[in-house]
C-alpha positions as CSV (number, residue, x, y, z in Angstrom):
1,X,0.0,0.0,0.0
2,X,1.5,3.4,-0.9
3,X,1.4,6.2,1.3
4,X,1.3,9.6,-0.6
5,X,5.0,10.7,1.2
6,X,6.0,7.8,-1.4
7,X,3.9,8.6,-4.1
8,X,5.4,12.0,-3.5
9,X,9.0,10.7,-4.1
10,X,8.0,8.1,-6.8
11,X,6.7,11.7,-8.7
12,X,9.9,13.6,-7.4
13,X,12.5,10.9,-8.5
14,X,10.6,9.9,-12.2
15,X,9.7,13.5,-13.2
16,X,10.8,15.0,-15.9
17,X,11.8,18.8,-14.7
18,X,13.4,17.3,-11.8
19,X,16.8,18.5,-10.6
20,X,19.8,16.0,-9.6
21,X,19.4,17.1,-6.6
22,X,15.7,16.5,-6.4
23,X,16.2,12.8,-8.1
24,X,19.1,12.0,-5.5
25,X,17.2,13.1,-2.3
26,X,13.9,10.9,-3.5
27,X,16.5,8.4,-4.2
28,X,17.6,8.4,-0.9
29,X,14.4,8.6,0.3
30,X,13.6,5.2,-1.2
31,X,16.3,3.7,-0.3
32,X,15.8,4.1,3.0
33,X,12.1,3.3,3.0
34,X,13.1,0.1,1.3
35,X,16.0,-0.4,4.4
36,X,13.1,0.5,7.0
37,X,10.7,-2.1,5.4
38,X,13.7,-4.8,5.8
39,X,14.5,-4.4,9.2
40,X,11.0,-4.2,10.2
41,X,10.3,-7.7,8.0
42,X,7.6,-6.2,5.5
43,X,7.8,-7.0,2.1
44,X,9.5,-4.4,0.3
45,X,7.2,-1.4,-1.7
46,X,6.7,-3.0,-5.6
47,X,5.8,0.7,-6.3
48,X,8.7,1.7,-5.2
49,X,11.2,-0.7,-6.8
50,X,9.3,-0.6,-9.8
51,X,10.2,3.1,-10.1
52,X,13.6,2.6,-8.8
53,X,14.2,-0.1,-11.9
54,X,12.7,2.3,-14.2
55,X,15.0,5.1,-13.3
56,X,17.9,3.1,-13.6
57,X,16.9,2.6,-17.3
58,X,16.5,6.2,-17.7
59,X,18.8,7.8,-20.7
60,X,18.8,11.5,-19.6
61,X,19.8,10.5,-16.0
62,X,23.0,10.9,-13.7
63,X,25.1,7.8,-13.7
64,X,26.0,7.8,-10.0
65,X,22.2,8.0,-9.4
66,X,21.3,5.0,-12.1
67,X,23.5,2.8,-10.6
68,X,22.8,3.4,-6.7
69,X,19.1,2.7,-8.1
70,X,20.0,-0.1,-9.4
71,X,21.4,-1.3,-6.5
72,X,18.9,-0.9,-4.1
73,X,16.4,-3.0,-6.7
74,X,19.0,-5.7,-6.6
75,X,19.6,-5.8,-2.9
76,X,15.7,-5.2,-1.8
77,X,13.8,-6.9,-4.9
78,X,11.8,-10.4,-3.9
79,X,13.8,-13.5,-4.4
């Protein structure tokens, strides 16, 4: 279930006039979330790693930010 702080940073990290700086602190936002969810034992947001993956296929994106996306989908994603 998505609360609208996520939907917020879902918006934030996939929109288009976004800044770096805007896509890397909804990035981190995420990340966490997705950390918070682990050590609590909940099953990680699909929302949320669903936009994380689709970031990290983005063309017009920073690198740095691509790959730490991509990262967090690997480590967090369902097995």
């Amino acid at each position: 279930m998505m609360n609208a702080e996520e939907n917020e940073m879902i918006k934030q990290l996939l929109g288009r006039a976004a800044s770096a700086a805007q896509q890397k602190h909804a990035l981190t936002w995420l990340a966490d979330y997705c950390e918070e969810s682990y050590i609590l034992n909940l099953p990680p947001s699909t929302a949320a790693l669903a936009a994380l993956d689709r970031f990290s296929k983005k063309t017009k994106a920073d690198a740095q930010l691509k790959r730490r996306a991509a990262t967090v989908v690997k480590q967090y994603k369902l097995r």
